[in-house]
C-alpha positions, 0 to 999 in steps of 0.5 A, a space after each residue: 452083219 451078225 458076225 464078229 469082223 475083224 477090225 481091218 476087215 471093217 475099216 476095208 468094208 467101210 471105204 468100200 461103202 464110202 467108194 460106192 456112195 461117190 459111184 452111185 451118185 455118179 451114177 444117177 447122170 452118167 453122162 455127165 461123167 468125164 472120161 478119159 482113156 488110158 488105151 485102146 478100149 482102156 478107160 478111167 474117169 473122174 468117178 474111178 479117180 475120186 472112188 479111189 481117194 476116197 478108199 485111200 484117205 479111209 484106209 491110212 487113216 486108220 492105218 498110216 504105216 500100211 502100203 498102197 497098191 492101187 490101180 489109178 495112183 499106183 503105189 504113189 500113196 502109202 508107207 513103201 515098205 511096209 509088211 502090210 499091202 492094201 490092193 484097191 481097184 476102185 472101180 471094177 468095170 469102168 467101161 460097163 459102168 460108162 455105158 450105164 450097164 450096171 455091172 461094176 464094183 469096188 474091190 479091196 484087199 489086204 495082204 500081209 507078206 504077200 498073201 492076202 489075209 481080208 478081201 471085200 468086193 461090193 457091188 454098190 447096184 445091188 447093195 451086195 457086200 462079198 467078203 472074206 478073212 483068212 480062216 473065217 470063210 466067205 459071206 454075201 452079205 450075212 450068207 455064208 458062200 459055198 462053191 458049186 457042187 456040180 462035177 462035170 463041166 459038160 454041166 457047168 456055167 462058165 464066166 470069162 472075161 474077153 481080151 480087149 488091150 492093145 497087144 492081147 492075144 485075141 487069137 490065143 483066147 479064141 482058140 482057149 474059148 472054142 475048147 471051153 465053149 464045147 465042153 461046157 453048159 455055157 460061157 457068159 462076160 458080163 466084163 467085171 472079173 472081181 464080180 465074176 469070180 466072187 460069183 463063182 466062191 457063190 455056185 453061180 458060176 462053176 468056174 471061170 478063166 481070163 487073161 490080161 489081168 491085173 492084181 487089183 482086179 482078183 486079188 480080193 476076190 482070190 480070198 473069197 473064192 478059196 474061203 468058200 471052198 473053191 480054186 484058183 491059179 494061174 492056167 497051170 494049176 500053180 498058185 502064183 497067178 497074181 501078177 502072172 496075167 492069167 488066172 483059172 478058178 472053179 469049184 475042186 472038180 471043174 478047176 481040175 478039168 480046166 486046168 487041163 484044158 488050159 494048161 497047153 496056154 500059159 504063159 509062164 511054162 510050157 508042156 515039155 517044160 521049156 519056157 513060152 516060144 510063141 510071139 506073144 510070151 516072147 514079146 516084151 511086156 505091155 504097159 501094165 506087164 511092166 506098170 505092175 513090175 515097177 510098181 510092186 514089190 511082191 512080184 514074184 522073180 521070173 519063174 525057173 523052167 518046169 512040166 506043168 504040173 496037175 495039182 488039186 488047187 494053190 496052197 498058201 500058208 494060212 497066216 493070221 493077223 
């Protein structure tokens, strides 16, 4: 890399690199992999576990006062009450991964207060490294990322992700992807949401949009996306879609056309401002809704009601480490 890297941001891309090797060489016989399942269409195996120490040991090593948030261990490891917050999952697309599809990657974050400062995402098939900090734009590689130019989203290619834990709303998603799917190019799940959404802070995707998800799974992407120029938020256009479950991304111009779409969905505030009256918002939290809540400390108090709002993208306060 020819560019000057902050000294986190290298120790991340480093246990980033070590995570891949344990993957790749996993990889070579997958068969030979033990599985084991968290859920229905839920799983983790030995290669989720061992990636995962392997990013640990990497990151306290060099930072044992930090914290850890990581999806197989939790916040088990790590200093509890530190300002600084790595968000680890070690293996984006285990299922993919299982089945020999070659769609997967390790992602890592760095928050600090709450708001993520460097992001790497590396897809150990292709050798391809995604990375930002705060202030200092995106990369592929050593290629500066720049989000699509396109306006409409009639012309658009969209990436989404497909409920499949138990308790998602399939209903609710098949009447968002019905929407999106008529007023769009065309939609694609290849079914690792870290990857889909650095590929839309890369223009290959214009936008994207999913639920069900967990902080480990977008909050390094987050990063690369907005660094490269893009949106992203939860389906109201706010920026509090971390641990909201839902999140919408795209370039300024499709965002804004998805937002509007995608609004009427939420989860975290309705139209006329009330809070969700479905069965689904009015239904206790699945396992990971209260896994996250029990296991972070970031999480933000339940939100007051309010309208929806239109905005042009989440803002968030461009602290510095």
């Amino acid at each position: 890399m020819s560019q000057s890297l902050h000294p986190m941001l290298n120790i991340a891309i480093k246990a980033a690199r070590a995570a891949g090797s344990v993957i790749n060489r996993a990889s070579l016989d997958v068969d030979k992999v033990q599985v084991e399942s968290k859920g229905v269409n839920d799983f983790v195996t030995e290669v989720d576990k061992h990636a995962e120490a392997v990013i640990v040991d990497t990151l306290l090593a060099a930072y044992p006062g930090h914290g850890i948030l990581a999806e197989e261990s939790g916040r088990e490891l790590g200093a509890k009450d530190s300002e600084f917050l790595w968000i680890i999952d070690p293996l984006d697309g285990t299922t993919n991964f299982i089945h020999g599809f070659p769609q997967y990657a390790v992602s890592i974050a760095l928050a600090w207060r709450g708001v993520v400062q460097q992001a790497v995402v590396y897809d150990p098939n292709r050798n391809d490294l995604f990375y930002a900090s705060r202030g200092r734009g995106a990369y592929l590689n050593d290629r500066r990322l720049r989000v699509s130019k396109r306006l409409r989203l009639a012309d658009s290619l969209i990436g989404t992700g497909f409920p499949f834990r138990k308790g998602d709303n399939f209903k609710r998603y098949m009447k968002m992807f019905e929407e999106i799917s008529q007023q769009c190019a065309g939609l694609r799940r290849p079914g690792a949401a870290s990857l889909d959404l650095c590929y839309v802070a890369a223009g290959y995707y214009d936008g994207f949009f999913e639920t069900g998800l967990s902080p480990w799974d977008i909050a390094a992407a987050s990063l690369i996306i907005t660094e490269a120029g893009g949106l992203i938020g939860n389906f109201s256009g706010e920026s509090d879609f971390l641990y909201q479950r839902e999140v919408v991304a795209g370039n300024p111009k499709v965002y804004g056309q998805l937002v509007n779409i995608l609004t009427p969905y939420t989860r975290v505030i309705k139209d006329d401002g009330s809070t969700p009256a479905t069965a689904e918002a009015a239904a206790a939290p699945d396992a990971t809704d209260a896994f996250v809540a029990a296991n972070t400390e970031a999480a933000p108090a339940e939100p007051k009601p309010r309208k929806a709002i239109k905005v042009s993208g989440p803002r968030t306060p461009r602290n510095r480490l």
